[in-house]
C-alpha positions in Angstrom: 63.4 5.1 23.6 64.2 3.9 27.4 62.5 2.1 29.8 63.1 1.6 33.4 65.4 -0.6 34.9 63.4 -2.8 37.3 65.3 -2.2 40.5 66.7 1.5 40.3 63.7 3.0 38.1 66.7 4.3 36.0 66.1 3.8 32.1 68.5 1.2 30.5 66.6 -0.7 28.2 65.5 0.0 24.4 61.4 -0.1 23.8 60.8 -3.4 21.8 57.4 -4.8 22.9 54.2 -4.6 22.2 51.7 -2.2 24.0 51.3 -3.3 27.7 48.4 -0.7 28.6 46.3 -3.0 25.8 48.1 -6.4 27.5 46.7 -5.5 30.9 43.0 -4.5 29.7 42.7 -7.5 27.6 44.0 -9.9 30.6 41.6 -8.4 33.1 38.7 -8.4 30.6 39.2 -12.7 30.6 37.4 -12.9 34.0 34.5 -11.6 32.6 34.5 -13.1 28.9 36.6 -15.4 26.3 40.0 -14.1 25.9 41.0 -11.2 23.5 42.9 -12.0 20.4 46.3 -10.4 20.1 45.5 -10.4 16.3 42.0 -7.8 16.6 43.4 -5.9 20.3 40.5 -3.4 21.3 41.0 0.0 19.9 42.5 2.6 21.9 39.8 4.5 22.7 37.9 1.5 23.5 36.0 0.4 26.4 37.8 -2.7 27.3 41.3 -0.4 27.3 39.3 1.5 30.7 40.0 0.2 34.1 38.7 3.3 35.7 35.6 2.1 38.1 33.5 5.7 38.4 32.3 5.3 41.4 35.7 4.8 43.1 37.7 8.0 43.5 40.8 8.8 42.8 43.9 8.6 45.5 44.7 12.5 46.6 48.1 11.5 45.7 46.6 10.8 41.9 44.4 13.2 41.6 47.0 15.9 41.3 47.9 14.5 38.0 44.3 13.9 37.1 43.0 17.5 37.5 46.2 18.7 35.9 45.2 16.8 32.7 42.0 18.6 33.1 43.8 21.6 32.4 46.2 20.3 29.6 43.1 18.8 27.6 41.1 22.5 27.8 44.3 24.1 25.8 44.6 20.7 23.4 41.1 21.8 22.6 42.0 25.5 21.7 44.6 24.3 19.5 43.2 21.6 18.1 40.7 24.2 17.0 43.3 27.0 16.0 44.9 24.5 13.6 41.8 24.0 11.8 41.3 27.7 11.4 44.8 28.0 10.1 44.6 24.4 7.8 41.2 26.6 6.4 43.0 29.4 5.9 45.6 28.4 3.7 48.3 29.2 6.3 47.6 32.6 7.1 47.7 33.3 10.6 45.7 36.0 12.2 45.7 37.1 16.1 43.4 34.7 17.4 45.1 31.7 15.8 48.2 33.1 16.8 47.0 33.8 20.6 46.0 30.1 20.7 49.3 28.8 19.4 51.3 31.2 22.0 49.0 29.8 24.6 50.0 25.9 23.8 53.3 26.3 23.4 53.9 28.4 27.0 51.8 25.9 28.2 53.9 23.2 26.7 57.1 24.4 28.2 55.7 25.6 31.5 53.4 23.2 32.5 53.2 20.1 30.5 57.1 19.3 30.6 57.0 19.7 34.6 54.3 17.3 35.0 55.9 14.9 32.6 59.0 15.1 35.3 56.9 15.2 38.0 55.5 11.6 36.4 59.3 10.2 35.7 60.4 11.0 39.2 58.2 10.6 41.7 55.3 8.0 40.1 56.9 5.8 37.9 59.7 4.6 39.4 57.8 3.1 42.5 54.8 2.1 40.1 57.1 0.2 37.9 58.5 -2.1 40.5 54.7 -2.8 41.8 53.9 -3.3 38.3 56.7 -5.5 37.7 56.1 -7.4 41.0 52.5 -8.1 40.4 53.4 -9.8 36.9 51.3 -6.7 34.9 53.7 -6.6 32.1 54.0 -7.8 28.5 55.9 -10.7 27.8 59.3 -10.9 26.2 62.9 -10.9 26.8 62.6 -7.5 28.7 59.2 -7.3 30.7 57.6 -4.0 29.6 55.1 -2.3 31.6 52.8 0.3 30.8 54.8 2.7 32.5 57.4 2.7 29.9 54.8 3.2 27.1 54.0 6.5 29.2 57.8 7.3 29.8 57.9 6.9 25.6 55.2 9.2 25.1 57.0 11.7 27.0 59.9 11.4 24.7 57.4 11.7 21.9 56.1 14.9 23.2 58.9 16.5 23.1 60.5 15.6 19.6 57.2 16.6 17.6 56.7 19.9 20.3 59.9 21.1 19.4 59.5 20.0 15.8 56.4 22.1 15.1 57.7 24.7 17.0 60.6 25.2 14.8 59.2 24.8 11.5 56.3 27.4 12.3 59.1 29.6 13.4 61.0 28.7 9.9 58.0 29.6 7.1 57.5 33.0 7.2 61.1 32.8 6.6 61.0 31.6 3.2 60.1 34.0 0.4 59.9 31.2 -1.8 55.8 30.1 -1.7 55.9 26.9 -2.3 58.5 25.9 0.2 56.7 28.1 2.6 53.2 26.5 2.1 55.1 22.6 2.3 56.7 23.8 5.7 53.8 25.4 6.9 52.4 21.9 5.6 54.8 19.7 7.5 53.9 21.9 10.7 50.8 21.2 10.7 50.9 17.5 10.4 53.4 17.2 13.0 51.1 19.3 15.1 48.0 17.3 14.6 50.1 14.3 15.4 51.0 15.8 18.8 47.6 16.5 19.7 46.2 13.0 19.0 49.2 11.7 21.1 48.6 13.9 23.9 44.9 12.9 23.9 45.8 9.3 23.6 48.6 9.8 26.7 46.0 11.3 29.2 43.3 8.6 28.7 45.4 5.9 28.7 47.3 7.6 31.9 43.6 8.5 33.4 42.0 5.1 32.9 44.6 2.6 33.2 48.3 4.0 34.5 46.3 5.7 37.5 43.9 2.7 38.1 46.8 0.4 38.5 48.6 2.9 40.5 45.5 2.9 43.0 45.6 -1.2 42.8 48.7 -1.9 43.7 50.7 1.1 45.9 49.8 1.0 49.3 48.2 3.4 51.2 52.0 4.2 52.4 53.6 4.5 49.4 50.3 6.7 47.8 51.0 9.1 50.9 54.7 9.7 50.2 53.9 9.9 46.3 51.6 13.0 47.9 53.8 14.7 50.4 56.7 14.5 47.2 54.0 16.3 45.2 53.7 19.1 47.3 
C-alpha cells in the first residue's frame, strides 16, 4: 500500500508502521492520565481512540463527508443484515436479500468510491502536510500519519468489494454443490470482512481524521477544502 509523499501529497512510500490514529489518541490521552502502553493500545472502538468533542461542530467543509458516512452506514446496516439472512439460509438467495446486495454494491461503485476520491484529492493531501508539520505521526524511518492508514483502507475497500462481488457472481455458476456452497462460503467471509472495515473506516475518519482536520487547517484552507467540494 502507498502513502503520501510529504511535500506533493503524491503516494511513494510502502505502509510499514504501526497504526497512527491509535499513536495520536494515546499521546493526547497523557495530559489527562499516565501514558498508554504500546503493549495493551486501547481497542478500536474504544473511547480513548475518540477525539470528537460533541459539543463542537463540525467545519461545513467536514461535514460534507460526515453526513455522507451517514448515508454509507444506513446501507452497511441493510447488508450487514442481508448477509445474515443469506449465512441462515444456507446460500439461497431470495428477492429481498438480493435487493439489499444490488443496493450495496451500486452504492459501492456510485457513491462510496467518489467519496473515497473526493478524500484522496482534496482532504488528504493538505491534511497530511499539517499533520506532518505538527509532529502527529508515528515514529519510524518514514513518519506515518493517520491519513495514510485512511488512504490504505481505501485500497482495502476496493480489493475485498471487488472480491465479493466476483465470487457471488461465480457460484451459481458451478453445478458442482460443494464448490458452490465453499465459494458462496468464501463470499461471505470476504463480505463480512468489508463491512467491519467500512465501520472501522468511518469511526476512525468521524472521530479522529476529521477532529484533527478541524485542529490544525485553518479557517483558509477549511474554506477552499469547501468551495473544492462543491
Amino acid at each position: 500500500m502507498k502513502i503520501i509523499d510529504h511535500e506533493t501529497g503524491k503516494r511513494l512510500k510502502e505502509l510499514k508502521t504501526s497504526d497512527p490514529v491509535k499513536a495520536n489518541a494515546e499521546k493526547d490521552e497523557i495530559s489527562i492520565e499516565s501514558e498508554l502502553s504500546p503493549m495493551d493500545p486501547p481497542d478500536a472502538y474504544s473511547t480513548l481512540a475518540q477525539l470528537k468533542n460533541e459539543d463542537t461542530p463540525f467545519n461545513d467543509a467536514l461535514s460534507v463527508f460526515v453526513e455522507e458516512h451517514k448515508e454509507l452506514s444506513k446501507i452497511i446496516d441493510d447488508f450487514e443484515k442481508a448477509l445474515s439472512a443469506f449465512k441462515e439460509a444456507q446460500y439461497v438467495i431470495n428477492d429481498e436479500i438480493n435487493n439489499s446486495f444490488k443496493q450495496f454494491f451500486d452504492f459501492f461503485d456510485n457513491n462510496l468510491l467518489p467519496h473515497n476520491r473526493k478524500e484522496e484529492k482534496i482532504l488528504f493531501p493538505i491534511l497530511n502536510k499539517a499533520l506532518l508539520a505538527n509532529n502527529e505521526h508515528g515514529t519510524g524511518e518514514e513518519p506515518i500519519t493517520a491519513v495514510d492508514l485512511m488512504e490504505d483502507d481505501h485500497i482495502k475497500f476496493i480489493q475485498l468489494g471487488s472480491l465479493t462481488f466476483n465470487l457471488l457472481g461465480l457460484a451459481p455458476r458451478y453445478r458442482d454443490v460443494q464448490a458452490r456452497m465453499f465459494t458462496y462460503d468464501v463470499a461471505y467471509n470476504n463480505a463480512k470482512e468489508l463491512v467491519e472495515l467500512l465501520k472501522l473506516h468511518i469511526f476512525r475518519e468521524d472521530n479522529t481524521l476529521f477532529p484533527l482536520a478541524q485542529k490544525f487547517l485553518s479557517a483558509e484552507e477549511l474554506k477552499a477544502i469547501q468551495l473544492e467540494l462543491h
